[in-house]
LUMFI-493065 format. One record per residue (C-alpha): residue in three letters; x, y negated, z negated. Coordinates in steps of 0.5 Angstrom, whole numbers, padded with zeros to 4 digits, always signed. Example, Ala and Ser with C-alpha at 12.3 -4.5 7.8 and 13.67 -1.06 7.14 Angstrom:
ala+0025+0009-0016 ser+0027+0002-0014 
END
This chain:
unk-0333+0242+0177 unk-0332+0248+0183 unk-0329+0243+0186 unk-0323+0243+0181 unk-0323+0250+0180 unk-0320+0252+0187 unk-0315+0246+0187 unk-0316+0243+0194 unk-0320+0237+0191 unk-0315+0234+0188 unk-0309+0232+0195 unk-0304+0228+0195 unk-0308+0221+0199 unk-0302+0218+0203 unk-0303+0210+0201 unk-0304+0207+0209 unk-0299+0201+0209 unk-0302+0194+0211 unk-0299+0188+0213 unk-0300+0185+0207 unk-0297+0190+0202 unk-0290+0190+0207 unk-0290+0183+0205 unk-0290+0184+0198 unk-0285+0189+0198 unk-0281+0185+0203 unk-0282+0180+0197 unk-0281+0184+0192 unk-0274+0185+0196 unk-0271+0179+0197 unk-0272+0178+0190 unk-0268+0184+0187 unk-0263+0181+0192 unk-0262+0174+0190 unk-0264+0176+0182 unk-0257+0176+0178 unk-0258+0182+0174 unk-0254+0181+0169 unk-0253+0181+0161 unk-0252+0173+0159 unk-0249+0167+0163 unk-0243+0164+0164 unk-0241+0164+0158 unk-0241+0172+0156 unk-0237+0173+0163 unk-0232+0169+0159 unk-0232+0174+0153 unk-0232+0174+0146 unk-0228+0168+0143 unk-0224+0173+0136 unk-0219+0169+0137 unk-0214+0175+0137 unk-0210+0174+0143 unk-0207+0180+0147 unk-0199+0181+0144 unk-0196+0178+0149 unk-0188+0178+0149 unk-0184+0171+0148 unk-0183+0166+0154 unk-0175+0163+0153 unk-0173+0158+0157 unk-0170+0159+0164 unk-0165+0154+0167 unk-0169+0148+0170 unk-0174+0149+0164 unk-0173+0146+0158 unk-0178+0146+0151 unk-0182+0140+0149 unk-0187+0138+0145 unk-0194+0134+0147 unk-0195+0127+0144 unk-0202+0125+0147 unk-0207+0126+0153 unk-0207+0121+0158 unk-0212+0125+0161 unk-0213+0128+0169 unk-0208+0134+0167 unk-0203+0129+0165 unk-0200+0128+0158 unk-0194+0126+0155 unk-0189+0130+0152 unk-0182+0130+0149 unk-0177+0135+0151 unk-0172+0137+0146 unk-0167+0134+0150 unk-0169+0127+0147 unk-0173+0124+0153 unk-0179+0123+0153 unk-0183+0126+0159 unk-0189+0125+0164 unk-0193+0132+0164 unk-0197+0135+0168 unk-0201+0142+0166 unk-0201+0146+0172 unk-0207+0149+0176 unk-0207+0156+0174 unk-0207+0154+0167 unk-0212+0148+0168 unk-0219+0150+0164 unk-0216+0156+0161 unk-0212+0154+0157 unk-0213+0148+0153 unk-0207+0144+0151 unk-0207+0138+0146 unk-0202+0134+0142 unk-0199+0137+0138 unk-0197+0143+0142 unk-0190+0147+0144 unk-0190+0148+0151 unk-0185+0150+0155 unk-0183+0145+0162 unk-0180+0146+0169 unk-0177+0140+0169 unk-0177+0136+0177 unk-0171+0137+0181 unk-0173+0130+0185 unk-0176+0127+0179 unk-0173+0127+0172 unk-0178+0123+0168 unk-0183+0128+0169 unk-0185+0136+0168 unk-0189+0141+0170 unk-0193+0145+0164 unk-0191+0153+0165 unk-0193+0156+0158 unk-0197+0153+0152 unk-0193+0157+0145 unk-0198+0159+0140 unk-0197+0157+0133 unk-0193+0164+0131 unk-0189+0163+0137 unk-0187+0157+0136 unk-0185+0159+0129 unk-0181+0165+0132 unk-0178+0161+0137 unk-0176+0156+0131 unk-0173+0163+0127 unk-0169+0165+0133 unk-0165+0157+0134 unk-0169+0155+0140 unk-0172+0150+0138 unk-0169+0144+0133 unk-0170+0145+0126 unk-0174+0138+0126 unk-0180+0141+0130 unk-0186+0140+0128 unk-0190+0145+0129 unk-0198+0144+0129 unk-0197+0137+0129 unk-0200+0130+0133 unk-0196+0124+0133 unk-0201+0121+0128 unk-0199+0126+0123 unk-0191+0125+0124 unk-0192+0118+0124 unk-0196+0118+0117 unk-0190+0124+0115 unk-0185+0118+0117 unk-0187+0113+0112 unk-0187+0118+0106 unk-0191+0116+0100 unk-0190+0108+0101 unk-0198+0106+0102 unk-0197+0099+0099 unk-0200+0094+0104 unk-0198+0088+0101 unk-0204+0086+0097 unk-0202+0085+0090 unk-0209+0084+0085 unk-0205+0082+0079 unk-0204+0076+0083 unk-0211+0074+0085 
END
């Protein structure tokens, strides 16, 4: 107890540093470094999914460029479109836009037609159903378009209600 009372028992001891415990700190290193010290994977990066996109200001047509709708996928970045000029085009959704925004049939695009290849186009710009509901309103789109629509849909809407198939049980 005298050795407490006077306070020179208790020094601080200075840990002697073997090769071994250089290796683990060297370890414990190397793992703090290569470690991802994040907060969630690829999917959190990417952020919330609200579905409440950033008011952004509408894209009209410039020269050169015209509005279309897409029938179908083809696959590959590819896809084919109808212009509202009244021909139907090869599509093709570019770089920047590739795996961010997801084009599918049915869509109101706005497309960069080729000097050099008429019968194909490049996507610059997918509307959104409100947009394209503006664009509408502001005489930019024919009065026909159909917004949110697939070919299957207008096809189905083409033959109103005759959903007669040619089989008359009264016969049977």
């Amino acid at each position: 107890t005298s050795s407490f009372s006077n306070g020179n028992c208790i020094k601080s001891k200075k840990i002697a540093k073997t090769s071994h415990d250089n290796k683990l700190i060297k370890q414990l290193n190397n793992n703090l470094q290569n470690h991802k010290t994040g907060k969630g994977g690829k999917n959190r990066r990417r952020g919330k999914g609200d579905g409440e996109e950033a008011k952004r200001e509408l894209e009209f047509k410039e020269e050169g460029q015209e509005y279309a709708q897409v029938v179908r996928m083809l696959g590959n970045g590819r896809c084919e479109c109808f212009c509202y000029d009244g021909v139907t085009r090869l599509g093709h959704i570019r770089g920047k836009m590739r795996k961010k925004v997801w084009v599918t049939a049915g869509d109101i695009v706005l497309v960069g037609k080729r000097d050099f290849q008429d019968e194909k186009v490049d996507i610059l710009h997918k509307y959104s159903a409100d947009e394209a509901r503006n664009l509408k309103q502001y005489g930019e789109l024919p009065e026909t378009a159909r917004i949110n629509e697939t070919a299957v849909d207008q096809a189905m809407a083409g033959d109103g209600d005759d959903d007669d198939i040619g089989i008359d049980f009264d016969d049977i």
